[in-house]
C-alpha positions in Angstrom: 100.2 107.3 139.5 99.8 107.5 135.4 103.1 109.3 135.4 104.6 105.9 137.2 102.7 103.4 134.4 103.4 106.1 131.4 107.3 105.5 132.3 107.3 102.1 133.0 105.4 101.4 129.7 108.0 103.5 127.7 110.8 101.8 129.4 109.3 98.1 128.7 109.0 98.7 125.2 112.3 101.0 124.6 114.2 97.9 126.5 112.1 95.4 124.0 113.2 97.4 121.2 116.7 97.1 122.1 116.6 93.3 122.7 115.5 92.8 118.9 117.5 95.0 117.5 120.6 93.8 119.4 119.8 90.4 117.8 122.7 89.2 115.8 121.8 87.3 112.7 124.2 83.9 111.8 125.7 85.4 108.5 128.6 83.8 106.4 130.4 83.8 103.5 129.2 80.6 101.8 129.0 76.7 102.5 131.1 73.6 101.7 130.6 69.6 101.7 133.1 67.8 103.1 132.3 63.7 103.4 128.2 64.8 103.2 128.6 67.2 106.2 128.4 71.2 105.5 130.9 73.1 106.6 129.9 77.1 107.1 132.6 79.5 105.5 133.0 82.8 108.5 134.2 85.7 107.5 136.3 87.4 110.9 134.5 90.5 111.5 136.3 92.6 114.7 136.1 91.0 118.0 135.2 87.5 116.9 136.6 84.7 118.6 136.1 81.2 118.6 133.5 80.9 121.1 131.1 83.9 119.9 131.3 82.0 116.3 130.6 78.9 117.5 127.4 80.5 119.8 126.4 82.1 116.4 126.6 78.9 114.5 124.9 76.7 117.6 127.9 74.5 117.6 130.9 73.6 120.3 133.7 75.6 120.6 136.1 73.0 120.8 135.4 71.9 117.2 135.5 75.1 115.5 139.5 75.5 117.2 140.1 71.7 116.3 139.1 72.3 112.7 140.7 75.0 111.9 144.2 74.0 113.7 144.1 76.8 116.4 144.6 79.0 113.7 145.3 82.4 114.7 142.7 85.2 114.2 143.1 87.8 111.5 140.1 90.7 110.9 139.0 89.3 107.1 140.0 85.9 107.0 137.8 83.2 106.8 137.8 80.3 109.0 135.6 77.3 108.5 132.7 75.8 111.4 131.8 72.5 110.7 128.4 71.0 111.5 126.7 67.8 111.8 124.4 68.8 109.6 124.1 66.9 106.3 124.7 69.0 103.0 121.8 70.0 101.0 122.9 68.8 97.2 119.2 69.4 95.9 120.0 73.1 94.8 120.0 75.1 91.5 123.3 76.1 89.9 123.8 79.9 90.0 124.3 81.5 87.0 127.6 83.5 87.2 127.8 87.1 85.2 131.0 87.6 83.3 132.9 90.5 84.5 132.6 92.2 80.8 128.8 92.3 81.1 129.0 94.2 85.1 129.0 98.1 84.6 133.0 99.4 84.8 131.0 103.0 86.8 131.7 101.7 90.8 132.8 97.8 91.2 133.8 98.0 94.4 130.7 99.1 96.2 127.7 96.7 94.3 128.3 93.3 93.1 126.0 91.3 90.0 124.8 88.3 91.3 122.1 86.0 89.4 119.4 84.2 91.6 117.4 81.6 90.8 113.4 82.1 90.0 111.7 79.5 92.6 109.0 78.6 89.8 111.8 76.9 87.6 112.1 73.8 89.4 107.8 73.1 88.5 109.1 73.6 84.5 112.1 71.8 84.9 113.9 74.7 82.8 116.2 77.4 84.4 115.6 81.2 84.7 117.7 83.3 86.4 117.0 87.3 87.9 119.5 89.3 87.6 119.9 91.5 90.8 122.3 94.2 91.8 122.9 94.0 95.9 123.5 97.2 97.5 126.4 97.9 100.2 125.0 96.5 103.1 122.5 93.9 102.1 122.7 90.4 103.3 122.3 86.7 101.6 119.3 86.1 104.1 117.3 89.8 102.8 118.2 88.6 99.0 116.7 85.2 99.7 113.8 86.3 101.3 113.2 89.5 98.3 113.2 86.5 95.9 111.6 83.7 98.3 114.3 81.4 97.5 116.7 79.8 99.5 120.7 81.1 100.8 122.2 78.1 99.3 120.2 78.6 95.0 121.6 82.6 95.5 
């Protein structure tokens, strides 16, 4: 009988483990405003379509293919999903590194990107972090190393 609850223990958590890590997370390329509205920039990973985008993005199918003309699907290009929700202007401008300043030793696999320090908005003055993201690593897992927000990265 402990053999039966052993196994049935093992296989609740194995099959919660796989639930969670099966979990895809909503990440895209960047944001626009169009007429106060944000519009999410998608990056077409391999088997996207338009209805798993617009399940990712909690919108309708229907306007993710009317916005973006029926367009046909191409691995790498970036389609647009508009939202009702309204765009977020209260952000701080990103300080952009000029590509003399990035080390010439491997651009293709890490990028320079400048984040925003949370405490500058209490001093009314500007810092900036300079960070190097790794091959792999995600707006959201940025954000969240710097507690700040997607949208000041």
């Amino acid at each position: 009988m402990t053999k039966i609850k052993y196994i049935a223990v093992t296989l609740f958590f194995l099959s919660l483990c796989n639930s969670l890590f099966a979990a895809v997370s909503a990440d895209s390329v960047g944001v626009e405003n169009q007429n106060g509205k944000m519009i999410i920039l998608h990056k077409l990973d391999p088997k996207d379509n338009y209805y798993s985008i617009a399940r990712r993005y909690n919108v309708k199918p229907k306007d993710v293919i009317d916005y973006n003309n029926n367009a046909k699907m191409q691995i790498g290009a970036i389609i647009k999903v508009p939202t009702d929700r309204p765009f977020d202007t209260s952000f701080t401008p990103v300080k952009t590194v000029s590509p003399a300043n990035q080390p010439a030793a491997k651009p293709a696999k890490t990028a320079t990107e400048a984040i925003a320090n949370p405490s500058a908005e209490n001093n009314n003055q500007t810092e900036y972090t300079q960070y190097k993201v790794s091959a792999g690593e995600t707006l959201y897992a940025i954000s969240k190393r710097f507690q700040v927000k997607v949208d000041d990265i």
